[in-house]
N, C-alpha and C positions, 0 to 999 in steps of 0.2 A: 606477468601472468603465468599461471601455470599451462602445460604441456596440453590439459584438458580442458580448455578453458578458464577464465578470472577465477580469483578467490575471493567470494562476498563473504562478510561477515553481516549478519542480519541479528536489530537488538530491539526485543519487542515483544508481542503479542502471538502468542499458541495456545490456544485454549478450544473448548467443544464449546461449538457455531450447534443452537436451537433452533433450525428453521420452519416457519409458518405462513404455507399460501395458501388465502381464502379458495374455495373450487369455485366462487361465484363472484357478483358485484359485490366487492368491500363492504361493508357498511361499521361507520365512527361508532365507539360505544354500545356492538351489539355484538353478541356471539355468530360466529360466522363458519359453516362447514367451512372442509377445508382436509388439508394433509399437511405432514410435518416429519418432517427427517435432522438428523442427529449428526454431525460431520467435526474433524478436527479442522478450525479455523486461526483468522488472527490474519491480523496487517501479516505481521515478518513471517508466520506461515505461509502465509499464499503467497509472496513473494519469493520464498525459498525453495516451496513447490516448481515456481514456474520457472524459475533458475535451473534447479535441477535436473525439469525436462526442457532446457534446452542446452543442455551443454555444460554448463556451470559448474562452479565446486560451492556450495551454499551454505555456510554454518550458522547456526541459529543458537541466540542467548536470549533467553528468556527466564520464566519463572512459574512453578509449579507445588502444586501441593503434591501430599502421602497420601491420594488418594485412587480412587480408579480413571477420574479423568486424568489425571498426570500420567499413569498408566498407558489408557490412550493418547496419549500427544508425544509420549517416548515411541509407541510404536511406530504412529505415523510419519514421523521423522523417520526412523529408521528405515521406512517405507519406500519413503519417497526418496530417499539417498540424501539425506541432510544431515551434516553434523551435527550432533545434537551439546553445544557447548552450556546449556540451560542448569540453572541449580532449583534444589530440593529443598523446601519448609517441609517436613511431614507433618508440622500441628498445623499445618494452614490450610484452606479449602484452593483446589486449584479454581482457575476465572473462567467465566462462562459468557457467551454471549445470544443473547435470546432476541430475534429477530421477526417480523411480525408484516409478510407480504402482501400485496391487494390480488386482485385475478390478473393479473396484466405482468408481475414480480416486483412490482415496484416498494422498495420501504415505505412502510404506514409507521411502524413504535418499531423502536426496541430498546431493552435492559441490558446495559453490560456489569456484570459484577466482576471487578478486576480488580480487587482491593489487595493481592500478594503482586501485583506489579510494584505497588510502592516501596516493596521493599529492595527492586534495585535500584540503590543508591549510590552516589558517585565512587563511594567505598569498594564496593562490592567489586566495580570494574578495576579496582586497581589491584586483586588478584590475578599472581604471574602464568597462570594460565590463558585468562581474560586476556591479558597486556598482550601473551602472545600471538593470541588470534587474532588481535586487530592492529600487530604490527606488521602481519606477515600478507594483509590483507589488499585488497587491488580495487576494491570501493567497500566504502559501508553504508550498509540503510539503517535508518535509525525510524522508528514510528513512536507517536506519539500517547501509546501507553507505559511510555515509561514519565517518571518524575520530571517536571522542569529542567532542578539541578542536574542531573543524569546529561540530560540533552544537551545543556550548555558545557558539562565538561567532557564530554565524547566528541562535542563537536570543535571543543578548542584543542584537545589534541589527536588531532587527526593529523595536522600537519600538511602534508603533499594527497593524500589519502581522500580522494572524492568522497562527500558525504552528500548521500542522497535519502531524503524525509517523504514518510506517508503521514496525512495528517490525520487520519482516522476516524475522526469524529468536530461536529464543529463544537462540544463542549471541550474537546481535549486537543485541537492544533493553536489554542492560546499558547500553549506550552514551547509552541518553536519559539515564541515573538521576539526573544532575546538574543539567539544563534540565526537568524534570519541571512545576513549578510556571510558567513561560515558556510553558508550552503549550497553543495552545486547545483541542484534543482528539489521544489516541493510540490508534491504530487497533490492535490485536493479540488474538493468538489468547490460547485459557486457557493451553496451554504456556506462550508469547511471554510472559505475565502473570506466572507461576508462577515462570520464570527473573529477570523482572525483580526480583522479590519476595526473591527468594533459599531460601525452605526452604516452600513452599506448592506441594508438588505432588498435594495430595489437595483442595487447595479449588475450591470451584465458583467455578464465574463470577462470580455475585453478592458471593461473599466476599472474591476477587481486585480486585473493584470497586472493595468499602471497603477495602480495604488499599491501594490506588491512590490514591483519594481521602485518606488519612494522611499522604501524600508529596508531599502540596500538586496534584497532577493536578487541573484543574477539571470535564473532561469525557473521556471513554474508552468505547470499545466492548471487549468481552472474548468474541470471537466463540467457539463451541465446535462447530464443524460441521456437522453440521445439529441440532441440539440447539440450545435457546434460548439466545440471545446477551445480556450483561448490560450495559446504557448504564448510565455513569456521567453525571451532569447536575448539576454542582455543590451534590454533599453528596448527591442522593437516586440511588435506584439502583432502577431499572427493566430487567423479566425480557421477552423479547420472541421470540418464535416464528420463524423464519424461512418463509419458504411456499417449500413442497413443490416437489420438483425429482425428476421422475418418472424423467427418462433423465439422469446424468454423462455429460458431455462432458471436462470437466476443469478442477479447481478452483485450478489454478495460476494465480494471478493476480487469482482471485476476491474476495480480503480489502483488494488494492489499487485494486479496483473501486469496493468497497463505501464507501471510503473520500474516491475521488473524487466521488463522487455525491452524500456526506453533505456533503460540503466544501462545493460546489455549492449545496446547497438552503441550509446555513446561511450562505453571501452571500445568499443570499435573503433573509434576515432571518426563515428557519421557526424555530421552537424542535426543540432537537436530538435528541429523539425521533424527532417526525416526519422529520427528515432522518436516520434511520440507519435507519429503517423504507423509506424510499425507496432507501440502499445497501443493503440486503438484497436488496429487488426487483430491483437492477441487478444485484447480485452472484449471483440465482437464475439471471436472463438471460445471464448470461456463464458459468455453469458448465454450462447444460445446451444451449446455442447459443455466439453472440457477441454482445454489445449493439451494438442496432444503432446506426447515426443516427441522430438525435432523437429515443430512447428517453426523453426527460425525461417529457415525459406520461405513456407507459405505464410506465414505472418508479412515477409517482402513483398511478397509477390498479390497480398491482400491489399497492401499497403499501395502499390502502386497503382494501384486502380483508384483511387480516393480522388477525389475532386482535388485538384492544387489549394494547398493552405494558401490564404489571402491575406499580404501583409498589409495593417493598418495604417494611415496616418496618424 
């Protein structure tokens, strides 16, 4: 690790997050007052964000068009102190993600157009720039807007090099199903879990756990909103409360929070409870504020307040 903390490489999704919360009761199929704000997002964004205000060195490969969204997500990067190791289509549209909240922040719809992600191909990463970032690198995230093929060959050479997966979406964490056993921990929701599974949409957390763990996964969170979240920790399965989040702000981005934060403490060399009990805290931080700067401490010290996680039989 470097002098200033680990060096993550992050390979994934940056693009401008559309957000839309109704100001009232939802309602399916109807037009709905409301407010909407414009932000640079993406799994391996928000995760390199939240690397970076805590200490981290965070570079980020991704993919963008020639146009002024790509514009915005170089700045942003720059912004936030992220190496921005991403390449340029200029005839291509950069990817967009359009999200669509109830009064409460909770996902009702959204549209992702990410159709220049497909074009990082296993090829791509095997330019010596690419190779050098993720040799010199002390964990990688991988997220699941990249290709299938992509993910199974970043994850087969990785070598000693911890890889850690956001699953993004439950149309698009099929994509891990092959590199599963390659992975040091996946980060996803119970949908995210349920889709990866294929016919488990009535199972809890706990149950999507062990079924995760059958597929050779060594370690998994199976977050469920604010409802207790299921760590998976090679073979055993622990039930774990999130703390209270009085006021939403909004939880887009919040699961790839949670995730960088857990990353984090297990370079630490914690055991991975305790580092998902600490992405919770961060992830309470970011849904009901923004995490700040040097939230590592009080993200601990949020953390130890939590109910003791509950290991399963």
């Amino acid at each position: 690790m470097g002098e200033t903390g680990p060096n993550i490489v992050l390979c994934g999704g940056a693009h401008l997050d559309r957000v839309a919360r109704s100001s009232g009761v939802f309602r399916e199929g109807a037009s709905n007052p409301g407010v909407s704000h414009e932000t640079i997002g993406g799994a391996s964004f928000n995760a390199a964000r939240a690397f970076s205000r805590l200490g981290a060195r965070p570079c980020l490969v991704s993919a963008r068009g020639g146009d002024g969204v790509g514009q915005l997500v170089e700045a942003a990067l720059s912004f936030e102190g992220v190496e921005d190791g991403s390449l340029t289509w200029l005839d291509r549209r950069s990817a967009s993600y359009t999200a669509i909240l109830d009064e409460t922040g909770e996902l009702r719809a959204a549209i992702a157009d990410m159709e220049i992600y497909d074009l990082l191909s296993p090829r791509v990463f095997r330019r010596a720039h690419l190779r050098q970032m993720l040799d010199r690198a002390d964990a990688v995230i991988l997220d699941a807007n990249l290709p299938a093929p992509t993910l199974e060959a970043l994850a087969a050479r990785a070598g000693e090099t911890p890889i850690f997966a956001i699953a993004v979406s439950p149309a698009k964490v099929v994509r891990f199903r092959a590199c599963l056993p390659a992975l040091s921990a996946l980060f996803l929701s119970r949908a995210e879990a349920a889709s990866l599974l294929g016919d488990a949409d009535d199972a809890s957390p706990a149950e999507l756990a062990r079924r995760l763990a059958h597929l050779g996964l060594a370690r998994a969170v199976v977050t469920d909103g604010p409802r207790p979240a299921a760590i998976l920790d090679r073979g055993t399965v622990h039930l774990q409360a999130p703390p209270l989040v009085e006021a939403v702000r909004d939880v887009t981005g919040a699961g790839d929070t949670l995730a960088a934060v857990a990353t984090l403490e297990h370079l630490a060399n914690r055991d991975f409870v305790s580092c998902v009990r600490a992405g919770m805290a961060a992830a309470s931080l970011h849904i009901a504020s923004e995490l700040p700067v040097g939230a590592l401490d009080r993200c601990r010290s949020l953390a130890s307040a939590l109910p003791p996680a509950t290991p399963l039989r």
